[in-house]
ZABAFI-433835 format. One line per 10 residues: number of its first residue (from 0); their letters; for each residue x, y, z of N, C-alpha, C. Coordinates in Angstrom, 1 decimal, always signed. Each point is the difference from the previous one (the first is absolute). Example, Ala and Ser with C-alpha at 12.3 -4.5 7.8 and 13.67 -1.06 7.14 Angstrom:
BEGIN
0 = as = +13.2:-5.7:+7.8:-0.9:+1.2:+0.0:+0.9:+1.2:+0.0 | -0.4:+1.1:-0.7:+0.9:+1.1:+0.0:-0.8:+1.1:+0.8
// end
This chain:
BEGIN
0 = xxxxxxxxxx = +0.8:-1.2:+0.0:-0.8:+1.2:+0.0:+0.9:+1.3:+0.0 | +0.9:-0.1:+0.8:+1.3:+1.2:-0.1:+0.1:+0.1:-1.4 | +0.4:-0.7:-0.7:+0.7:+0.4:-1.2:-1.2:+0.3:-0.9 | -1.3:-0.1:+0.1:-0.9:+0.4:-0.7:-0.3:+1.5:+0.5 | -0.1:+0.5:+1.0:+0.2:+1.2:+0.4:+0.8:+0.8:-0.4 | +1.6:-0.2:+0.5:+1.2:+0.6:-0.3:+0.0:+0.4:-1.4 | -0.3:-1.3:-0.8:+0.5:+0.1:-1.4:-1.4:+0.9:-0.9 | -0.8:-0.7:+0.2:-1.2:+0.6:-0.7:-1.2:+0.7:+0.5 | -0.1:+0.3:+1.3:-0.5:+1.0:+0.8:+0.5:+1.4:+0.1 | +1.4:+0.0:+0.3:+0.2:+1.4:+0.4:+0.5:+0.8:-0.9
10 = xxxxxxxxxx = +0.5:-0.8:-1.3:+0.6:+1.0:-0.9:-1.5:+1.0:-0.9 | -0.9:-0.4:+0.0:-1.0:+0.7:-0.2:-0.7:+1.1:+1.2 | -0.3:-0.8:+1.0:-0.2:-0.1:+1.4:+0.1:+1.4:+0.6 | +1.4:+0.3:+0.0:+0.9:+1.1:+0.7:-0.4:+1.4:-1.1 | +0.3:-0.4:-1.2:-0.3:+1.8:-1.0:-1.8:+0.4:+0.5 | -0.2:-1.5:-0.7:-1.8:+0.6:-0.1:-0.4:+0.7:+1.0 | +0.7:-0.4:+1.7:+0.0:-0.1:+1.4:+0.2:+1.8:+0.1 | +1.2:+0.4:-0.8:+0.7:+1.3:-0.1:-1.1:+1.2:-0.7 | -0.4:-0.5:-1.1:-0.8:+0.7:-0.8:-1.6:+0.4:+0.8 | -0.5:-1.3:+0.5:-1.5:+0.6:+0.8:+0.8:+0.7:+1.2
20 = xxxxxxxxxx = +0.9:+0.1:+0.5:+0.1:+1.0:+1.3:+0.5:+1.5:-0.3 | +0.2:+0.1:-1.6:+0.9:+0.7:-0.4:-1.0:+1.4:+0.2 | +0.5:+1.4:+0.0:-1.2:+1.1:+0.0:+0.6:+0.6:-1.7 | +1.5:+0.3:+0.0:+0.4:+0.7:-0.9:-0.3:-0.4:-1.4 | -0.6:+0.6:-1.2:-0.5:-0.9:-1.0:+1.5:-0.1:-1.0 | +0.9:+1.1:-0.2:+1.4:-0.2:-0.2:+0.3:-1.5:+0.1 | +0.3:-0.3:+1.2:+0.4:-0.6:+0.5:-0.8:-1.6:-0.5 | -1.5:-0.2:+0.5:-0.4:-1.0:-0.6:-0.1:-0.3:-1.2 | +0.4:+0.9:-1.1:+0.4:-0.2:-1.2:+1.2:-0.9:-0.2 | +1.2:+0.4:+0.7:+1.2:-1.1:+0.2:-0.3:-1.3:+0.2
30 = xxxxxxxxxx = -1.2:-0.1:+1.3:+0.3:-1.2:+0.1:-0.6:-1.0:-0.7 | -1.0:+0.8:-1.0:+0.0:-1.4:-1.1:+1.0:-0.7:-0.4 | +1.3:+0.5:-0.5:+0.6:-1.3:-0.2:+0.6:-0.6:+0.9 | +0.1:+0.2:+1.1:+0.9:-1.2:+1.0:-1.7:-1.1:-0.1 | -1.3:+0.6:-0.2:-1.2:-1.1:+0.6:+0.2:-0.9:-1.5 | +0.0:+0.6:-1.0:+0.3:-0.8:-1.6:+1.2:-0.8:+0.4 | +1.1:+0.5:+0.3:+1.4:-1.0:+0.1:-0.7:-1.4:+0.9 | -0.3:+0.9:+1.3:-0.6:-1.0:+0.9:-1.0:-1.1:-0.6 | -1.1:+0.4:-0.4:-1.0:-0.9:-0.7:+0.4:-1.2:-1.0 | +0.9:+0.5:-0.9:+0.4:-1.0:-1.1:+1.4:-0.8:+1.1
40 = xxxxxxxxxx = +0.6:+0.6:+0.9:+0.8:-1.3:+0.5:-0.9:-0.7:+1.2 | -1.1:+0.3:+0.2:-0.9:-0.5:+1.2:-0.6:-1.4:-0.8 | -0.3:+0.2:-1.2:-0.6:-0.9:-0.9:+1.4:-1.4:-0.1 | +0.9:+0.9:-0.2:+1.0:-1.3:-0.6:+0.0:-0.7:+1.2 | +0.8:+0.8:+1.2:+0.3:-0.5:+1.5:-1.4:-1.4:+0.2 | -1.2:+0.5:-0.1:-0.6:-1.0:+0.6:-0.8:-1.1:-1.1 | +1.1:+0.1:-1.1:+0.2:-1.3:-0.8:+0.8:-0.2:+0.6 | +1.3:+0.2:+0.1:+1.1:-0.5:+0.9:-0.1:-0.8:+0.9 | -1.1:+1.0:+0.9:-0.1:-1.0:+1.6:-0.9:-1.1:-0.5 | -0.6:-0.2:-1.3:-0.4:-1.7:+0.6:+0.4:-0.2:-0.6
50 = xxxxxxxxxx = +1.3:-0.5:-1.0:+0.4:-1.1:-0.8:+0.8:-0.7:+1.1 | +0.1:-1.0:-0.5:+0.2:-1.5:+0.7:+2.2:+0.0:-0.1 | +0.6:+1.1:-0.6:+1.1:+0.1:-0.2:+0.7:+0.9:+1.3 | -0.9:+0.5:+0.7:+0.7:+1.1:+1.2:+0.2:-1.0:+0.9 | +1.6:+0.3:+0.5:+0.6:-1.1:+1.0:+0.4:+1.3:+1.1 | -0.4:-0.7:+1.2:+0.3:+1.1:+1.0:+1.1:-0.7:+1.0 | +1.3:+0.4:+0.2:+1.3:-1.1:+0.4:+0.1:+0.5:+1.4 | +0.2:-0.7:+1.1:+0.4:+1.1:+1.4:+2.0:-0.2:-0.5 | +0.0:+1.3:+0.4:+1.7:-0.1:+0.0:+0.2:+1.2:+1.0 | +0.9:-0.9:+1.2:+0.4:+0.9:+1.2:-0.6:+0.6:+0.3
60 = xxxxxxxxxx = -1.3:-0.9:+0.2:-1.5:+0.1:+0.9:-0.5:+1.4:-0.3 | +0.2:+0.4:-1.8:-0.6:+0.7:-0.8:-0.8:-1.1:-0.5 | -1.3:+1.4:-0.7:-0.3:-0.9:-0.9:+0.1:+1.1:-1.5 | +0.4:-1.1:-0.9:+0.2:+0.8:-1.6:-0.9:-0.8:-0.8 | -1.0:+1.0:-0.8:-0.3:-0.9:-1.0:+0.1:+0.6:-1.4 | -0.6:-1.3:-0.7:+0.9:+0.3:-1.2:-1.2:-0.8:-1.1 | +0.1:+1.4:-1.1:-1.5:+0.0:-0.3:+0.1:-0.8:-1.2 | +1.1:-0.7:-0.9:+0.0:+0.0:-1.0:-0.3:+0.1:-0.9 | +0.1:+1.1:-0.8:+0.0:+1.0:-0.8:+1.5:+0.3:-0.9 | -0.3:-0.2:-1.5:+0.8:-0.6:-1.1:+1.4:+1.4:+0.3
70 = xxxxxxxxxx = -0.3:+0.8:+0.9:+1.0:+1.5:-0.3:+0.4:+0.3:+2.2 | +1.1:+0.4:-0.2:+0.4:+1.2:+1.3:-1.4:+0.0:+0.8 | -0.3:-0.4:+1.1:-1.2:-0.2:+0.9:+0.8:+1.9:+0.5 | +0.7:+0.4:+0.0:+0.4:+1.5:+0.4:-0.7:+1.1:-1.4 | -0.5:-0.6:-0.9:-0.2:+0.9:-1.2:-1.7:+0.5:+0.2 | -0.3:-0.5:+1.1:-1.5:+0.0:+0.6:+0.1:+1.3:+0.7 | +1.2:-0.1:+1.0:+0.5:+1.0:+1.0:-1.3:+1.7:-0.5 | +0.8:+0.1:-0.7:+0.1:+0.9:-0.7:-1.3:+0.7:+0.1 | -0.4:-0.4:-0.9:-1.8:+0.0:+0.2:-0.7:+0.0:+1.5 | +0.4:-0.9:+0.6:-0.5:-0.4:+1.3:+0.2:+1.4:+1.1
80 = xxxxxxxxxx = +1.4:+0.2:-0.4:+0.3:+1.4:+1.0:-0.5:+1.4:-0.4 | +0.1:-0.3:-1.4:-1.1:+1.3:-0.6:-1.3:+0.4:+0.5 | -0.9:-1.0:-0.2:-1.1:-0.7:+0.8:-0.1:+0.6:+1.3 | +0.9:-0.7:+0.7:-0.5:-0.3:+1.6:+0.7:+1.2:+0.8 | +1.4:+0.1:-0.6:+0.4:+1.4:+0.7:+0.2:+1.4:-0.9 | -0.1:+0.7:-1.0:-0.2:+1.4:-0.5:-1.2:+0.0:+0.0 | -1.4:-0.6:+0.2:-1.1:-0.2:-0.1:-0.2:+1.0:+1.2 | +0.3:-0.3:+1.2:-0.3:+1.1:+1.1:+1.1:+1.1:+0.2 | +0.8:+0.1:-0.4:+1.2:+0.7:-0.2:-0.4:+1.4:-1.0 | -1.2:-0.4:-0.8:-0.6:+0.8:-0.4:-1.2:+1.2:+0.5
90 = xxxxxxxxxx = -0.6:-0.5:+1.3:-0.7:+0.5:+0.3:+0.4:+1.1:+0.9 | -1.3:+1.0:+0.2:+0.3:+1.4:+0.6:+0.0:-0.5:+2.0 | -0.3:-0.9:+0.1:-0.1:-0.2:+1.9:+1.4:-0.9:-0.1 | +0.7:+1.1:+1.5:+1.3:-0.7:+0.4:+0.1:-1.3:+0.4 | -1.1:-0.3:+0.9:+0.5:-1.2:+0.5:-0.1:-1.0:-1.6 | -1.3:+0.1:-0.5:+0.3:-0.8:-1.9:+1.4:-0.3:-0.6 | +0.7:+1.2:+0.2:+1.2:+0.1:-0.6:+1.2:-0.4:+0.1 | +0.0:-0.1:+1.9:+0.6:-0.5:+1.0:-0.1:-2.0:+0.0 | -0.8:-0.5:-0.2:-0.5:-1.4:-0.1:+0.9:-0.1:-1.7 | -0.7:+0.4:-1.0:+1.0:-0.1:-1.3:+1.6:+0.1:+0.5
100 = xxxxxxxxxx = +0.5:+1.2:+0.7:+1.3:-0.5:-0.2:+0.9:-0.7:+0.8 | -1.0:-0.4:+0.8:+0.3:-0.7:+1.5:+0.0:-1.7:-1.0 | -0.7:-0.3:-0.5:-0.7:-1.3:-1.1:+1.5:-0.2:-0.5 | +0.2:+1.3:-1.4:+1.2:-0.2:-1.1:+1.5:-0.1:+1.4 | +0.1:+0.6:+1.1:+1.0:-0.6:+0.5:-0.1:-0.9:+0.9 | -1.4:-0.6:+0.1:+0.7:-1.4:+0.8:-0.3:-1.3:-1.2 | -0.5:+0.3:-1.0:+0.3:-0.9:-1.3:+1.8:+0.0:-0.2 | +0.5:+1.4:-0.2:+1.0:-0.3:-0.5:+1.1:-0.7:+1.1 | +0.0:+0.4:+1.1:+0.7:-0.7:+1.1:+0.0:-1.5:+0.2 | -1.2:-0.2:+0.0:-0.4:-1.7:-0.4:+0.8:-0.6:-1.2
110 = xxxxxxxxxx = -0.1:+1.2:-1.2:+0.4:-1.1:-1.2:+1.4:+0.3:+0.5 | +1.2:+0.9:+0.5:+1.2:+0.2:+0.3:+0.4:-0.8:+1.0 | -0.6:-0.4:+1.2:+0.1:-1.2:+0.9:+0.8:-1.2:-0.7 | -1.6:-0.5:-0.7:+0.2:-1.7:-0.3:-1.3:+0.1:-1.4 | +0.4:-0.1:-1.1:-1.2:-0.4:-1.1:-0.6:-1.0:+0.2 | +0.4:-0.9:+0.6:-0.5:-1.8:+0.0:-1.1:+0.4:+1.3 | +0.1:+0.6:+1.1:-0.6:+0.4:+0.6:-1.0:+0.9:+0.1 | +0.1:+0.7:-1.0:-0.6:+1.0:-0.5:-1.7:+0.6:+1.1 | -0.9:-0.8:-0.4:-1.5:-0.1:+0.4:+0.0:-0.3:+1.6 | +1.3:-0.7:+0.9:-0.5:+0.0:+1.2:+0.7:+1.1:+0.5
120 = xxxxxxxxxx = +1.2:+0.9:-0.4:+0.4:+0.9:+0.4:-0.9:+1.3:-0.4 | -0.4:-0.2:-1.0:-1.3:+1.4:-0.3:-1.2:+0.1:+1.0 | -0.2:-1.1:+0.0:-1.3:-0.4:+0.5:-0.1:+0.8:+1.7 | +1.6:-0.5:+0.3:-0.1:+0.4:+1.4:+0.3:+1.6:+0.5 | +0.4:+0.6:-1.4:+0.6:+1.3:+0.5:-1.5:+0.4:-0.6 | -0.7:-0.4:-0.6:-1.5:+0.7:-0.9:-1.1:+0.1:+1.5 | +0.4:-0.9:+0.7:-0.6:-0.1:+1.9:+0.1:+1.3:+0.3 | +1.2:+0.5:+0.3:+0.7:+1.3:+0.3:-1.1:+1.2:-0.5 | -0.1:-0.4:-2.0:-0.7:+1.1:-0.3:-1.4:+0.2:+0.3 | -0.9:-1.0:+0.8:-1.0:+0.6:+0.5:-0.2:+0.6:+1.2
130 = xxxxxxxxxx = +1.1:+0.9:+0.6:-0.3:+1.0:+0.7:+0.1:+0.8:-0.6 | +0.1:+0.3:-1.6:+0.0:+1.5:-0.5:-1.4:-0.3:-0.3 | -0.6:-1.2:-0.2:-1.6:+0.5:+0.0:-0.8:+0.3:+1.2 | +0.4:-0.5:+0.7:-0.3:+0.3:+1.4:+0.3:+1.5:+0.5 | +1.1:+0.3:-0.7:-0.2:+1.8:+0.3:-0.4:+0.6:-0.5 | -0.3:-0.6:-1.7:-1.4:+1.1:-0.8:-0.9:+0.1:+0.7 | -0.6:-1.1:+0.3:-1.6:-0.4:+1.1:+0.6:+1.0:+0.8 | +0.6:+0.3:+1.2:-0.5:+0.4:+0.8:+0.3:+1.8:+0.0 | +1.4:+0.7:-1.5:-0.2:+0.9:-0.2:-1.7:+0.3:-0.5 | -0.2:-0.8:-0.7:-1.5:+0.8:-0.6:-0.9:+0.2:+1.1
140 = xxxxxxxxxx = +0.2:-1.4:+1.2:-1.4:+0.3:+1.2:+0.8:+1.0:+0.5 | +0.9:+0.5:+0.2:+0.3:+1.4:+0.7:-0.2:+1.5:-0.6 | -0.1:-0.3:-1.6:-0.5:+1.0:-0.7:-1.4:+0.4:+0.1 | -1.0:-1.4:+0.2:-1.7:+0.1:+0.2:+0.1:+1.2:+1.3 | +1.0:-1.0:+0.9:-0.2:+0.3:+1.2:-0.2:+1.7:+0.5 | +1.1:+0.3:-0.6:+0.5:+1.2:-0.3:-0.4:+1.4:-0.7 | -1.1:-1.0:-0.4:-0.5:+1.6:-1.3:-1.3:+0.5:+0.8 | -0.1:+0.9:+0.3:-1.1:+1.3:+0.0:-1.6:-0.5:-0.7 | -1.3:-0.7:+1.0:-0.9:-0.5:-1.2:-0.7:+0.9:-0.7 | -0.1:+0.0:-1.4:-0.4:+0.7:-0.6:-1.2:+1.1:+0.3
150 = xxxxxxxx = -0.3:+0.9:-0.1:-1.6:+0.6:+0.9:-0.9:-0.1:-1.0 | -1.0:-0.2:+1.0:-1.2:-0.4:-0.5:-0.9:+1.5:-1.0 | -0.8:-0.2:-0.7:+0.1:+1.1:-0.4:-1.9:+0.7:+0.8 | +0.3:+1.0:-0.2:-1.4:+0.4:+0.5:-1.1:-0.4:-0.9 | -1.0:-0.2:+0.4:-1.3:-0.3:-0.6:-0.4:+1.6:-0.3 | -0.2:+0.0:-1.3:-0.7:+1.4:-0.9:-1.8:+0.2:+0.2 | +0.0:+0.8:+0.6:-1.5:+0.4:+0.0:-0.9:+0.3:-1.4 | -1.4:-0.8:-0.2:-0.3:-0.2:-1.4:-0.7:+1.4:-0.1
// end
């Protein structure tokens, strides 16, 4: 079920995710194409995840798997990180922005670590990155919190 998520959930998942929160219309304009990049590799990804050729190996009580796929299983990367991290990296709210580049550097540290390892070293530093959503959440409830409620307006005599 992980790998159906990972692979073909979020690389759509995360833009679309970006675009409905988004206010700036600039801005939602961009992120059509990380949701297009996303969408057509969300499609392949979960052909991927069910063919009967994906071997998942533990090595040094990692686990790596390996999708079999005729080319560079890194030539995915690419797309994948387009996708999942400039996708919020684009948007106008910090903490959004903050999660994108918090994502592209604990991807890249994982792949710099150990590549064979790759998915259990991401996985565990991607833990990490849900306190930056946990700080949007509670920036915004302190923004509700915080704001002045709007006044009511007088009722007009007919």
């Amino acid at each position: 079920m992980w790998v159906m998520f990972a692979w073909a959930i979020l690389p759509i998942f995360i833009p679309w995710s970006v675009w409905l929160m988004e206010t700036d219309p600039r801005r939602r304009r961009w992120l059509w194409a990380p949701m297009v990049v996303g969408g057509i590799l969300a499609v392949y990804m979960a052909y991927l995840a069910v063919q009967p050729t994906i071997e998942v190996k533990v090595i040094d009580s990692n686990l790596d798997y390996l999708l079999g796929v005729p080319f560079s299983a890194a030539l995915l990367a690419v797309p994948y990180v387009f996708a999942t991290c400039f996708a919020p990296m684009m948007s106008s709210a910090r903490w959004v922005i903050a999660l994108g580049v918090g994502n592209l550097i604990a991807m890249s540290i994982a792949a710099i670590i150990k590549a064979a390892d790759y998915s259990s070293i991401w996985c565990t530093l991607a833990a990490f990155l849900s306190l930056i959503v946990f700080g949007h959440f509670v920036s915004q409830a302190r923004g509700r919190k915080n704001k002045a409620p709007a006044p009511t307006p007088e009722p007009q005599p007919v």
